[in-house]
N, C-alpha and C positions, 0 to 999 in steps of 0.2 A: 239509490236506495230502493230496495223490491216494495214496502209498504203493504205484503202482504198481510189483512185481518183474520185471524183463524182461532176456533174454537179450542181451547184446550183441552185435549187426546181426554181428560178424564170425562169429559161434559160429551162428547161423542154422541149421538145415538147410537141405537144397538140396528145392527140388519133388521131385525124384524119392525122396529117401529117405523124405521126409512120405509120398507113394505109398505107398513099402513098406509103412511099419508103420500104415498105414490100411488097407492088403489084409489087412493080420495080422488086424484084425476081424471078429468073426464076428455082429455082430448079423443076425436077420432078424427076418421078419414072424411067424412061430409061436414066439416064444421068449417064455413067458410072463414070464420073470426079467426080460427087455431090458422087458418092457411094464412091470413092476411099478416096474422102476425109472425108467422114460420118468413114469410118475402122481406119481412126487416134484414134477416140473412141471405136468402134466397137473389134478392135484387142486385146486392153489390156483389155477387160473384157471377149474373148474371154475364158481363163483358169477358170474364175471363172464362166462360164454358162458350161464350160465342167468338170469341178469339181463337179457340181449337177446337173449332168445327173440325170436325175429319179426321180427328184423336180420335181414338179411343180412349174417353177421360174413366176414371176409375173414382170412385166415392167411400168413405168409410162416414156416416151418422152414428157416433162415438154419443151414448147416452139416449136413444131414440124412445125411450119407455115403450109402455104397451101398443102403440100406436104409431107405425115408424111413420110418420106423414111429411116428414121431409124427405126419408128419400123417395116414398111415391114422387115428391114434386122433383126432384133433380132425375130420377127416372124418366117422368115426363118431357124434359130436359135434352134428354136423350143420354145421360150419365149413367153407368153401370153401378147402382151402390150396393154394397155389402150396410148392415149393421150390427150393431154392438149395445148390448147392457147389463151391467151387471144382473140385474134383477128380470127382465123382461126380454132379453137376446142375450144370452151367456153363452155366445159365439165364439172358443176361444182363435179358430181356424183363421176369424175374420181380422183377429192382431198378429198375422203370420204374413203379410201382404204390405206393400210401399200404393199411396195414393195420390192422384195428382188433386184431390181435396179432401181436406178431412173437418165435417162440421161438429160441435160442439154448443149445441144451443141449451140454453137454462139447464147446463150440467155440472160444468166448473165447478158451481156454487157448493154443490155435494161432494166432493173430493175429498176423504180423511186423508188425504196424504198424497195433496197435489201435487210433489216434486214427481212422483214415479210414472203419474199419468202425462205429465208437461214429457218427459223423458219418454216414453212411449209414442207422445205425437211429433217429435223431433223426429225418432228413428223412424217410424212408418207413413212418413211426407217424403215424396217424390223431391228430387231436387228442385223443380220448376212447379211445385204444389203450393197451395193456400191451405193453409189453416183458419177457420172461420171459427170465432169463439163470443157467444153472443148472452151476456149475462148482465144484470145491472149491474154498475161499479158504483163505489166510493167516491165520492167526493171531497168531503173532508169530515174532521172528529164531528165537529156541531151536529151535523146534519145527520152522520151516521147512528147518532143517541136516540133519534127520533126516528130513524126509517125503520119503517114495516115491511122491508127484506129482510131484515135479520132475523123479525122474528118466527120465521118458519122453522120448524126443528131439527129438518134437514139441509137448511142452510149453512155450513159449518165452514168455510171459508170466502172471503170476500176479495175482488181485483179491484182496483184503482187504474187509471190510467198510467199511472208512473210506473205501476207493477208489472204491466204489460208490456211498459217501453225496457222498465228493465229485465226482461225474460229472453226481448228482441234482441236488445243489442248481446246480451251473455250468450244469445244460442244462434246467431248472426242471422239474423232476419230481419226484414223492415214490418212496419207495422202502422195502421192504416184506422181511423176511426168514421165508418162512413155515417154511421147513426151513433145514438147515446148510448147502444149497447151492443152495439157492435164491435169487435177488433178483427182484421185480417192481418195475416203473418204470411211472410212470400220473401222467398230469398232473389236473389236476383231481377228478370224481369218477367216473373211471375204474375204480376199484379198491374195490367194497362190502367 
């Protein structure tokens, strides 16, 4: 069962109020805390950019806001990343391309209509690519009545672990939970 939680289409935010409380953000480039916490993703893909040394590895940061500071860090890496965001890189050249990673950090959650963007990173992942998708999940009903991720008002859909497992096996990937809010997705032996 997918178990995905999502807001009903009529309770939506509008584009413009997503703007606001996306300006409200303050990450940048010298903010050691935003980096330390960017390495919760950054880490466990860590073996698979050093396993294909001598690639040419390719990068799409799918949601990067104003501040693309993860792919500075997988640039640094030595990864070639493109980005993407609705609001703040509205690149659309850079979804014309297949990647051998494509990250997704605290973006999922904003998604009015996460089947098309899941269908997007199926079709623009390299057959030997990771998908990195790094977002709190669900746990169970109890708990979700009282957590303070929901109530952002751009928060409009929620993953669970079950939801991720069944996303994998329907789109044949395996799928990997290195941290509490991590998921990697990797077809074959993508993923050492």
């Amino acid at each position: 069962m997918c178990d995905l939680v999502y807001v009903a289409p009529e309770y939506l935010p509008s584009q413009e109020k997503e703007k606001q409380e996306y300006d409200l953000h303050e990450n940048n480039f010298e903010d050691e805390g935003y980096r330390k916490f960017l390495g919760k993703v950054l880490t466990p893909l860590s073996a698979y950019i050093s396993s294909n040394k001598g690639s040419e590895l390719k990068a799409l940061d799918f949601g990067c806001g104003p501040a693309p500071v993860l792919a500075q860090m997988l640039e640094e890496l030595g990864v070639s990343t493109r980005v993407y965001d609705p609001f703040f890189a509205n690149i659309p050249e850079a979804l014309q391309h297949t990647y051998n990673i494509i990250t997704c950090t605290e973006a999922i959650e904003h998604f009015h209509q996460p089947h098309r963007e899941w269908a997007m990173f199926c079709r623009l992942l390299a057959e030997d690519g990771i998908l990195a998708v790094m977002t709190k999940r669900v746990i169970d009903k109890a708990r979700f009545a009282s957590w303070h991720y929901k109530n952002d008002p751009t928060h409009v859909c929620f993953f669970s672990e079950s939801t991720f497992q069944y996303l994998a096996q329907r789109d044949g990937f395996n799928v990997v939970f290195p941290t509490n809010d991590v998921a990697l997705f990797y077809k074959g032996s993508g993923f050492n």
